[in-house]
N, C-alpha and C positions, 0 to 999 in steps of 0.2 A: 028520635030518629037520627044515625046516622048519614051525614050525608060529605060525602068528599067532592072537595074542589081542586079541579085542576087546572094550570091556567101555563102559558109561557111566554117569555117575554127580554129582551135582551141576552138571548142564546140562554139562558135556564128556566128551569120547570120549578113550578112553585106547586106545593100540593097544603092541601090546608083539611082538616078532618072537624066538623063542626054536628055537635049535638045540643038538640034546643035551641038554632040557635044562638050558642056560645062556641068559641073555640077552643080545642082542647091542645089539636097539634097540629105546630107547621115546622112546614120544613123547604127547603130552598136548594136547588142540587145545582152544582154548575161544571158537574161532572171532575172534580179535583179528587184525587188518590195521593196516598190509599186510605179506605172508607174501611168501615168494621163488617164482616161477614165476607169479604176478600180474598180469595185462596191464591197466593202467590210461588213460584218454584224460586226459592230464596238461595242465595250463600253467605256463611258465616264469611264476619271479619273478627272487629278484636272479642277478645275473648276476657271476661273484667271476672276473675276467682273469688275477687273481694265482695264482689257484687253478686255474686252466682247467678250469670248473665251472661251470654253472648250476643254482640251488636251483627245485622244482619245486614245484605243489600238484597232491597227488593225489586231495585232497577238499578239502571246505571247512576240518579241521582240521588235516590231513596233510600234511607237505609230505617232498622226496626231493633226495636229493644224486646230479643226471646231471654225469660230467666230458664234457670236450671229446669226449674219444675214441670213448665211446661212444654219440655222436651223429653220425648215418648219412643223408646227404641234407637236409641242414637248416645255413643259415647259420649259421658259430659267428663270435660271440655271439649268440642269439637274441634277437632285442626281447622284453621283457617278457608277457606274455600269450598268447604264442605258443603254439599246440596242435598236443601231440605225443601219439604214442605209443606207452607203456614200457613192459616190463617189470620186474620185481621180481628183483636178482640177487641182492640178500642183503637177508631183514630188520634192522629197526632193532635196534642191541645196545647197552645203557644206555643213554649219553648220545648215543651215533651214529643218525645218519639212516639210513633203506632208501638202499642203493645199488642204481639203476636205472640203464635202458641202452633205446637204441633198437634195439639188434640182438637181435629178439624171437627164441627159439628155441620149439617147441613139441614137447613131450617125448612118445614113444611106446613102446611097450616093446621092438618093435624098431628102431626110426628116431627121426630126430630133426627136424623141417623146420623151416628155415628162410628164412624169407619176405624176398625182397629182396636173398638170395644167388644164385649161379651156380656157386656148388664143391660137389664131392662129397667127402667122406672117413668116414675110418670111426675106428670108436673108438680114443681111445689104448690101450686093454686089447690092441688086437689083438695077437695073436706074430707076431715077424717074418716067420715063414715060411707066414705066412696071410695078410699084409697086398695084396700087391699082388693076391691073386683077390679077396680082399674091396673093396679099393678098383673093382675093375672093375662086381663087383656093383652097390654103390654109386654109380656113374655111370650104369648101365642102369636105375636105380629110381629115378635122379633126375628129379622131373617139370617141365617146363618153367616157369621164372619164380620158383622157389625151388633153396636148397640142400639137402642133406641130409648128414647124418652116418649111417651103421650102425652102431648099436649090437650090443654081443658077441653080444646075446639073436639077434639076425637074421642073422647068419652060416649057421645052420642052420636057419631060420624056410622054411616053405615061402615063394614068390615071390609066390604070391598072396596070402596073410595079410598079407607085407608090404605090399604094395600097397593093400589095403583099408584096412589101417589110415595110410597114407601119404594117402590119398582123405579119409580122414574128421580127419586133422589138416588138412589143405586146406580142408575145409570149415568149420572150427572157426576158421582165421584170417582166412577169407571174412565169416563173422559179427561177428567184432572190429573187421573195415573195416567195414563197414556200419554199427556203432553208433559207432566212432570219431569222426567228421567234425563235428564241432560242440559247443558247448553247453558245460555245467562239468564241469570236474574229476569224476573217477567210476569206476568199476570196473568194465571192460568184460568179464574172462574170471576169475575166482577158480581158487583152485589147487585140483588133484583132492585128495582128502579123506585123509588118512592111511593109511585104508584101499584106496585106488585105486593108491596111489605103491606103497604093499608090493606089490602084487601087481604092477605094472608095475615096480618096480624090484629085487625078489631075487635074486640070481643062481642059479641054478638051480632059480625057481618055488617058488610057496608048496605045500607038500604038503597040510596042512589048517589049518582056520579052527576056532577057537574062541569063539565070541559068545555075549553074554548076550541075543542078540535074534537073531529071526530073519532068514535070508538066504539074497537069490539068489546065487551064486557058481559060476563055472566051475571051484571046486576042491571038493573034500566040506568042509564047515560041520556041525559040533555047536552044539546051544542047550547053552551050559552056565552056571549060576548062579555068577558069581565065579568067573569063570576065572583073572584075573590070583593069584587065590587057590591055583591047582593047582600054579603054576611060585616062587610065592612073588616074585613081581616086583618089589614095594614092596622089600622086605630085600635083593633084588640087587640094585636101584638105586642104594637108599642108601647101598650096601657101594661100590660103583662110582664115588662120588662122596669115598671117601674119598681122604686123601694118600697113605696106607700101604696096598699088598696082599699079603698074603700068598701064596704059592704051594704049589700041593699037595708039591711035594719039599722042600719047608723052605727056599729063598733070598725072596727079597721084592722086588717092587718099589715105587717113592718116584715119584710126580707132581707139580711144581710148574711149574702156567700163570703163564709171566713176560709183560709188557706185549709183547715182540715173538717170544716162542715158549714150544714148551712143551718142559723138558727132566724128560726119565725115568732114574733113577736104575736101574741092577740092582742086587743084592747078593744074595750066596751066604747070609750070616744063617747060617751053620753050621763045622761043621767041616770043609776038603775033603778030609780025609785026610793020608795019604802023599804026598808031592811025585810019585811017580809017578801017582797016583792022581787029582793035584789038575785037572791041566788035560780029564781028566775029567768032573770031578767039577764044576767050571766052564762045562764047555761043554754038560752036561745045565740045570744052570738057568737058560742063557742061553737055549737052545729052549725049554724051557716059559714062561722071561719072552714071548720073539716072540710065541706064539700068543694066550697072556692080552695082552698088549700091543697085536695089530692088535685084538680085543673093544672095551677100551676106549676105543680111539680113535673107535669108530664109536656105543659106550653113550656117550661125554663129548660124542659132536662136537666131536673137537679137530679144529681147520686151523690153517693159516699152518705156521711153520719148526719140524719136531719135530728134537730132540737125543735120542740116546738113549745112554745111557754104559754098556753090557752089560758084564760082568765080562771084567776081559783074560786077552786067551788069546794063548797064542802063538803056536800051528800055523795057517798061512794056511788049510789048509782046514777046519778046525775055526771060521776068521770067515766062512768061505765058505759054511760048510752052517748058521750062524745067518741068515747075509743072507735065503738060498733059502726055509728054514722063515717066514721074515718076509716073506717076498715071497708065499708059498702059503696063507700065514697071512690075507694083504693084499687077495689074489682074491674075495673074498665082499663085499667094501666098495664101496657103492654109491656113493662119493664115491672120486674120482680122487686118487688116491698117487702119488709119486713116490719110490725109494728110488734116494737116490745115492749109499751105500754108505759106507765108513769113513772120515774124517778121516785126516788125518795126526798126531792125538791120540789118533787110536782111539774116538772116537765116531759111532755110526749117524747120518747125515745125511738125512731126509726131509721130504718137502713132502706136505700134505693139501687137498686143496678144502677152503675153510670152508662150511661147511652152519648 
């Protein structure tokens, strides 16, 4: 069961998505910009050739790293002062700028549209032997003068729900034109509220809400006092945030975020027995690592290149049914994976959207 908690408390909104349970995602707003999915009416400043990059101002204090690429109908290099408009693809992280982009997407629970395309496809999640009637779909709900992507949720979506909601992202990047055309630097569309994106981005739908305030919702909503209180979310946050975790059968896993990936250590941390017993006895705490493993990637927001170095085993299908567990484990994660399977070292090779 899905169940979202929502709670507020020193002027920010905490929201927390827990299954079984266990905690999968939190997240903490305190309403600071700019955020990712952001559409702002930007102006260039400098202009870096070396870098094929122009620097942006998103307000009067704000400014954004757009490269060449992803600028779309626009002379590259822009003159200086030039008014565009971006979107937010990754917020600012320490010392790093928001990287923005001109190829606006607008996100829906089942579709995706985007404005200024003329392709259709559909989600990377799809399974092969679903893709080409989903692609067809996908071309039939595409509406003239934009593209669209189908997301997994809309595979089964009635046709008309899609469409409604496909109308009212049209409408929504209708309004962005409209206040786009002129003037300074500003924020034309802000990103849906923590609370919007759960519910539009869970896979398989929020079951129930838990809030310390009341609410409309198309799912059933409890008023409860201190709900993050119920599921103890603080203590598995900060448990989650450790380098060392523990596992309920006694092996453990080891986290260490390096400058250009993050690698994950297994370890057994016990005795495996009998040498008949051991490969075993190895390949039960590599599956319970998998499943704790895909959690934390989506509690840490880890992206970029993960390493994962699971205990070796030797029987091909004993790597084969850790990959599967990690790949089923992976399905729930609202940020795109990529598992490219074992080295020729023997370590798990995957790529994460950075969120």
């Amino acid at each position: 069961m899905n169940t979202l908690l929502l709670e507020h408390a020193d002027g920010k909104t905490r929201t927390a998505l827990v299954r079984d349970g266990k905690l999968f995602r939190f997240e903490e707003e305190d309403g600071a910009h700019p955020r990712a999915e952001e559409i702002y009416y930007a102006k260039t400043d400098r202009c870096m050739p070396g870098m094929e990059c122009v620097f942006v101002h998103l307000d009067a204090k704000t400014s954004a790293y757009l490269p060449y690429r992803e600028m779309r109908g626009t002379p590259v290099p822009p003159k200086g002062g030039t008014g565009l408009i971006v979107q937010v693809k990754r917020s600012p992280v320490r010392e790093k700028l928001a990287y923005v982009t001109m190829d606006v997407s607008l996100v829906g629970r089942y579709a995706i549209l985007l404005p200024g395309s003329a392709r259709s496809t559909v989600s990377a999640r799809t399974p092969e032997g679903l893709r080409e009637a989903a692609e067809k779909r996908a071309s039939s709900l595409r509406p003239e003068g934009f593209g669209l992507v189908l997301r997994s949720e809309g595979m089964e979506a009635e046709e008309e729900t899609i469409r409604q909601e496909i109308g009212e992202l049209a409408d929504t990047w209708a309004s962005v034109k409209a206040q786009g055309n002129g003037g300074e630097p500003r924020l034309l569309f802000g990103r849906p509220t923590a609370l919007e994106r759960y519910l539009r981005d869970t896979k398989g739908g929020v079951d129930r809400v838990l809030s310390d305030v009341p609410l409309s919702l198309p799912v059933p909503c409890e008023v409860r006092e201190a709900p993050m209180a119920l599921y103890n979310v603080t203590g598995q946050w900060e448990k989650a945030q450790r380098r060392l975790h523990h596992l309920p059968g006694g092996g453990n896993i080891v986290i260490d975020p390096c400058e250009a990936m993050t690698v994950i250590d297994v370890n057994s941390a016990m005795d495996t027995g009998s040498r008949r017993g051991a490969e075993e006895a190895r390949t039960r705490v590599n599956l319970e690592a998998a499943r704790e493993i895909a959690r934390l990637l989506q509690l840490r927001a880890v992206g970029g290149i993960i390493l994962i170095d699971f205990i070796d085993m030797d029987r091909e299908n004993n790597r084969a049914a850790v990959k599967a567990e990690l790949e089923k484990a992976l399905e729930t994660d609202p940020c795109k994976t990529v598992l490219h399977g074992f080295t020729s070292l023997g370590l798990m090779e995957m790529t994460r959207k950075k969120s």
